[in-house]
N, C-alpha and C positions, 0 to 999 in steps of 0.2 A: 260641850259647845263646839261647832263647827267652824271651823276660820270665816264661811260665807255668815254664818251669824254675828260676825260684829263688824261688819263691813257698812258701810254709811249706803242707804237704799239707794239704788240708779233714779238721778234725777233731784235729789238730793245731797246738803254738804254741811259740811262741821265749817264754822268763822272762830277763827283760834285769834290771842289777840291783839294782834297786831293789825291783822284785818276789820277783826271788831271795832276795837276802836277806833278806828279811820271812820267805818262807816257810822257808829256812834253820832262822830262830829260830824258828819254829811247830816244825819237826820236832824241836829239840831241848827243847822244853818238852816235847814231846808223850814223844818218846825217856826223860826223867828220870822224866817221873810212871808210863810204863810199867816203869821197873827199878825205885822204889820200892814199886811192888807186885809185886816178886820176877819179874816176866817178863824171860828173858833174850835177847838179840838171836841170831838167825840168817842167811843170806842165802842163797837158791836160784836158779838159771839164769832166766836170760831164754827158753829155748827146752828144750821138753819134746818128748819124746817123745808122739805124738799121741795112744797109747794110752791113755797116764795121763789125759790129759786129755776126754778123748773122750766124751761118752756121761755126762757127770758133771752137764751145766749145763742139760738140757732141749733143746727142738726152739732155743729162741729165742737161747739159750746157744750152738749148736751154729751158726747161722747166722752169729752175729758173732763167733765165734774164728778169728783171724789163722792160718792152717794153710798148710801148700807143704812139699814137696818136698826136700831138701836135697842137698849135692852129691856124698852117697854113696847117695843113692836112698833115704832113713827119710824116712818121714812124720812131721812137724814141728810142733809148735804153740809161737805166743808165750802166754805163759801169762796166763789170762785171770781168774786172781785168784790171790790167795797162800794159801788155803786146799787147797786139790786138790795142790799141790803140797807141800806140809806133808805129806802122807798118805806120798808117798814118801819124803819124809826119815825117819817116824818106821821104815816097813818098810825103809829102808836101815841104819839105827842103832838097831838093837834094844836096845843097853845105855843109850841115857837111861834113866836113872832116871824115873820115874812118881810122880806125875802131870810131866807137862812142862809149863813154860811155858813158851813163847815169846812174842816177838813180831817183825814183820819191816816197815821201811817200805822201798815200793820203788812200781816202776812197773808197772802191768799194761795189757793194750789188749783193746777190744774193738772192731769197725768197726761201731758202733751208728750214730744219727743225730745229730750235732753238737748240742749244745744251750748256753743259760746255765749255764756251772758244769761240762758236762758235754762231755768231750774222747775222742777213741779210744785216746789216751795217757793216765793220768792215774796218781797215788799215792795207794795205798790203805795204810795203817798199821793194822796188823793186829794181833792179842794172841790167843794159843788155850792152852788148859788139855787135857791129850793125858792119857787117864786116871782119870779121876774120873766118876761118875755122881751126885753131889751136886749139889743146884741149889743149894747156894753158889757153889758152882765159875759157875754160872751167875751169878749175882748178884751176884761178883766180878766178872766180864768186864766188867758193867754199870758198876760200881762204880770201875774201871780206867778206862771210856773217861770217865764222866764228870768223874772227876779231870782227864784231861788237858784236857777243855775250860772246867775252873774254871782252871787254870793260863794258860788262853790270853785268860783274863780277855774272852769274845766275849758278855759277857749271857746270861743264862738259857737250858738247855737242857731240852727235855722228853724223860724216855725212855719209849716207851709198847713192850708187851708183851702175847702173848700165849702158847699153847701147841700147838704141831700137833699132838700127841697124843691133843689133845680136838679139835682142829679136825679129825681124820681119821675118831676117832668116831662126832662128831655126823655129817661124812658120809654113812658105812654106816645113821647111821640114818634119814638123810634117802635111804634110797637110790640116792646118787648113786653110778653106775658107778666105779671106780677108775681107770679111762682118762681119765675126764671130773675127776678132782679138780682136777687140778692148772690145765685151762680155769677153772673155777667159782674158784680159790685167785688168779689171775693179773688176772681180772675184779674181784673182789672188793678186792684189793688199789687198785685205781682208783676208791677211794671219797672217800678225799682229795681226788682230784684234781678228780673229772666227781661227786662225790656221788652217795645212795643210788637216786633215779630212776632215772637214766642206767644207773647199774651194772644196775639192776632189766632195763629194756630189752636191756642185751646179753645179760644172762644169757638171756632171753627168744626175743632173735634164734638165742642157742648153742643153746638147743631144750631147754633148764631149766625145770622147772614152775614155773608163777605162784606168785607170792607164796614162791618159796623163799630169798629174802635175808632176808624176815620171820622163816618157819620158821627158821630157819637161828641168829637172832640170838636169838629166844626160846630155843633151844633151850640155845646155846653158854654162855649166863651163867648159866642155871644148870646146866651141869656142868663151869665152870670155876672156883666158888666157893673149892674146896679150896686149888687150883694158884693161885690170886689170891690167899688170905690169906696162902699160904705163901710165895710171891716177895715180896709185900710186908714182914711179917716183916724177909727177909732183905735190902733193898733199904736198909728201914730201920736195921736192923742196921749195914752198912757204911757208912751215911753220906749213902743218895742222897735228894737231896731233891724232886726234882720225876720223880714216875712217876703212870702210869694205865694201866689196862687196855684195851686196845683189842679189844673180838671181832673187827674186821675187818682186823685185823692178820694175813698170811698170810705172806709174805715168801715167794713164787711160785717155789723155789730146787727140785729135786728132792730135793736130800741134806738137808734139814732132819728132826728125829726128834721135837724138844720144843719149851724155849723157843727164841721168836722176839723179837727186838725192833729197834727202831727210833728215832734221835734227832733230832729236829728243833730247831732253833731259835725261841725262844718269838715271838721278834721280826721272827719271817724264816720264817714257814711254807710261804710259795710256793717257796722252794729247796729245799723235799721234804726226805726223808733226808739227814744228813749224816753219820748212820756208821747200824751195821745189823749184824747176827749171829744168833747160835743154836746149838743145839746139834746135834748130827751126827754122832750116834752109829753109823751103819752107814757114811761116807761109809772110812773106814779103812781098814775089815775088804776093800773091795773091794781094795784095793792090797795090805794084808797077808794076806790071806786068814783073818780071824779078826776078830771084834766086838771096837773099840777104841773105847771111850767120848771123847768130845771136845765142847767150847762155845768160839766162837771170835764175836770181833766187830769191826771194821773202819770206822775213820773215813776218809770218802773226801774223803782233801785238797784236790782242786780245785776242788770244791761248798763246802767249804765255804771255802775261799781268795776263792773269786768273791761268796761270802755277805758276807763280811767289808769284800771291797772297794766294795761295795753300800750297805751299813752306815756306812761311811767312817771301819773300825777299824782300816785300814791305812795305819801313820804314813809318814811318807819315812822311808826308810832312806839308811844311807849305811856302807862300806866302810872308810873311814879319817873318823878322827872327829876329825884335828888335820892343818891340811897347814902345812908350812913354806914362808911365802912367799921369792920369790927376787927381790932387790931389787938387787943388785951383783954383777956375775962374779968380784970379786977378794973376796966374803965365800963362795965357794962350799965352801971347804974347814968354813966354822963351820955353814953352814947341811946339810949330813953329818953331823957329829961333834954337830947337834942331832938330827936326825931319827935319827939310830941312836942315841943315847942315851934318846929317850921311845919308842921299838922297845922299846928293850930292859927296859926298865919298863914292859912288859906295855903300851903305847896306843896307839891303831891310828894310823896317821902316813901322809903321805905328801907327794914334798916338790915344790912346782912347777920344771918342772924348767930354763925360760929366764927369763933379767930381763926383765920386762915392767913393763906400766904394773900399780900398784895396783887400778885398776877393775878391768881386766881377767881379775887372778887372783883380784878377789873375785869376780866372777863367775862363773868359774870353781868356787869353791868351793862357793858358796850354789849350783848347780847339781847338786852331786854331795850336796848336804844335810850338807855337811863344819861342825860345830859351833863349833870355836875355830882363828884364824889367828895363829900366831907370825910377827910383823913384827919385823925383826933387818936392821938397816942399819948405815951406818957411824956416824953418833953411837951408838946402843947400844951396837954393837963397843965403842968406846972408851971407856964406862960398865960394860961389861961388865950390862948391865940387857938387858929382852927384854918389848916390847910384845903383850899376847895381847888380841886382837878378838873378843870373842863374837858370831857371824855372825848369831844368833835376836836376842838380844837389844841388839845395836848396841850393846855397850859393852866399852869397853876397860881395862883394868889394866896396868898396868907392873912387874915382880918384877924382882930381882936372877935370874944366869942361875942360880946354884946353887940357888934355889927354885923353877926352871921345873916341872921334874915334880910335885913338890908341891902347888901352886898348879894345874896343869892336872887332876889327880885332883881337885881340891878341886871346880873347876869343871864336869868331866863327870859326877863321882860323887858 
């Protein structure tokens, strides 16, 4: 075997556990805030059928989905977001009830270009509303994802919004060809990044009339006035607090129908999006053969995972958060009959498992970020008492054994 054989593929990474578990508890903060607002979990295949997926994500879409062959001869796709596949659940299970929420956290890949934040493997945590043509529904989804990033306590988030509904109008009235929107929507969108010049330029090179980013942006704000006060309204209404309008908001997707929007990081704007959605009103109807209304929006875990560690909001974790040290082989039956009894009082334990030197299994410990060490030798044996180290704080306590649990909840919680 070749050293380049056990290298982790370009684009792809190992979460060892300290990182694991961090994100663990992201997704379960993330998981609570989404059932508190009534979206209920689902979970669909890692591999679709290529049809379904096909033809759904545009030319660019189309170039980075993971597609082959399989070993009954169907053409395959790894699915390259959890929306599109949503569409056949709803056309497989026609008795949900309506509107539906879901939501689903899981892995998708696309073979894009590696970047900060940005993996061919990554977890997108999704929420979609199946059924509704109310831009509450819309403004809920907003509403949903923002909650879960107050829960994750990451600093200010900004969601900005806009409508392709008007952005396809102003269009037609800009006579741009309808072959060419979705170039002019994809360019546009890179205004964040490369600003208004730049964009001006490519649109220019694409063979766009002068000065139609100008045209374009006069045109948009005033006949997005309506669709503005009214998502606002309703933004305010559920509680969100930091929104704007953005005209140059496009979110370059083919299946979008209305709202679009997008959440950045107020503190961290160079990590771009860190969740994104809209509504997607005909994306259904292809799979069901019938117009099914839907708004759906998607926090993308590893952007903002990598945002956070940037930030330096990502504490050590750690696994067991009390180990039992092991100081004598003939106390090994008491240091068991401790570790399984703070087991079984709900605290995460775990016990070293040969006698060694003291440094060493403090060591040990303060390595895996393990918080409190029960030190239990033979004079305690015979006091029947039980020494606890606080590893952070370098300070020790001594309790009777019958108040160990007690006194270690006191401590962690």
């Amino acid at each position: 075997m070749s050293k380049n054989d056990i290298q982790v593929l370009k684009g792809f990474r190992d979460y060892l556990p300290n990182e694991q578990i961090a994100r663990r508890k992201i997704i379960a903060k993330i998981s609570e805030v989404f059932e508190r607002f009534g979206f209920a979990p689902i979970e669909t295949p890692t591999l679709e059928y290529y049809e379904l997926l096909g033809g759904k994500y545009g030319e660019e879409g189309e170039k980075l989905m993971y597609t082959f062959e399989d070993q009954g001869g169907r053409k395959v796709a790894m699915r390259y977001d959890l929306t599109v596949p949503l569409t056949r659940v709803i056309a497989n299970y026609p008795e949900l009830a309506k509107p539906f929420k879901r939501y689903q956290i899981a892995p998708v890949w696309r073979a894009e270009k590696p970047q900060t934040g940005r993996y061919r493997e990554f977890y997108q945590c999704d929420v979609d509303i199946v059924g509704s043509t109310s831009m509450a529904a819309d403004a809920e989804v907003i509403a949903t994802l923002e909650a879960a990033f107050k829960s994750l306590e990451i600093g200010e988030v900004i969601v900005k919004f806009n409508d392709r509904r008007v952005i396809d109008k102003v269009l037609v009235d800009l006579n741009i060809d309808p072959k060419d929107s979705l170039n002019f929507m994809r360019a546009v969108d890179k205004i964040e990044k490369i600003g208004e010049v730049e964009v001006s330029k490519e649109l220019k090179k694409m063979g766009f009339p002068p000065k139609i980013l100008e045209s374009y942006k006069m045109i948009i704000n005033d006949e997005c006035k309506d669709f503005v006060t009214e998502m606002e309204n309703l933004l305010s209404g559920f509680g969100v607090s930091n929104f704007v309008y953005d005209p140059f908001l496009m979110r370059g997707i083919d299946y979008y129908t209305g709202t679009v929007f997008e959440f950045i990081l107020k503190d961290k704007p160079e990590f771009g999006s860190i969740a994104g959605g809209g509504r997607y009103d005909n994306l259904i109807g292809k799979t069901l053969g019938k117009d099914t209304p839907a708004v759906g929006g998607s926090i993308g875990l590893d952007r903002l995972f990598a945002a956070l560690q940037d930030a330096g909001l990502i504490s050590p974790q750690t696994a067991a958060e009390v180990i039992v040290l092991n100081l004598d082989p003939k106390l090994t039956a008491e240091y068991l009959n401790i570790t399984t009894n703070l087991r079984n009082a709900g605290i995460d334990c775990e016990f070293y498992y040969e006698p060694n030197k003291l440094d060493k299994q403090f060591k040990y410990a303060e390595g895996k970020n393990i918080k409190l060490a029960v030190i239990f030798g033979e004079e305690e044996a015979k006091a029947r008492r039980v020494n606890l180290k606080d590893l952070e704080e370098k300070k020790q306590v001594t309790v009777d054994m019958d108040d160990l649990v007690t006194e270690i909840k006191s401590m962690l919680w």
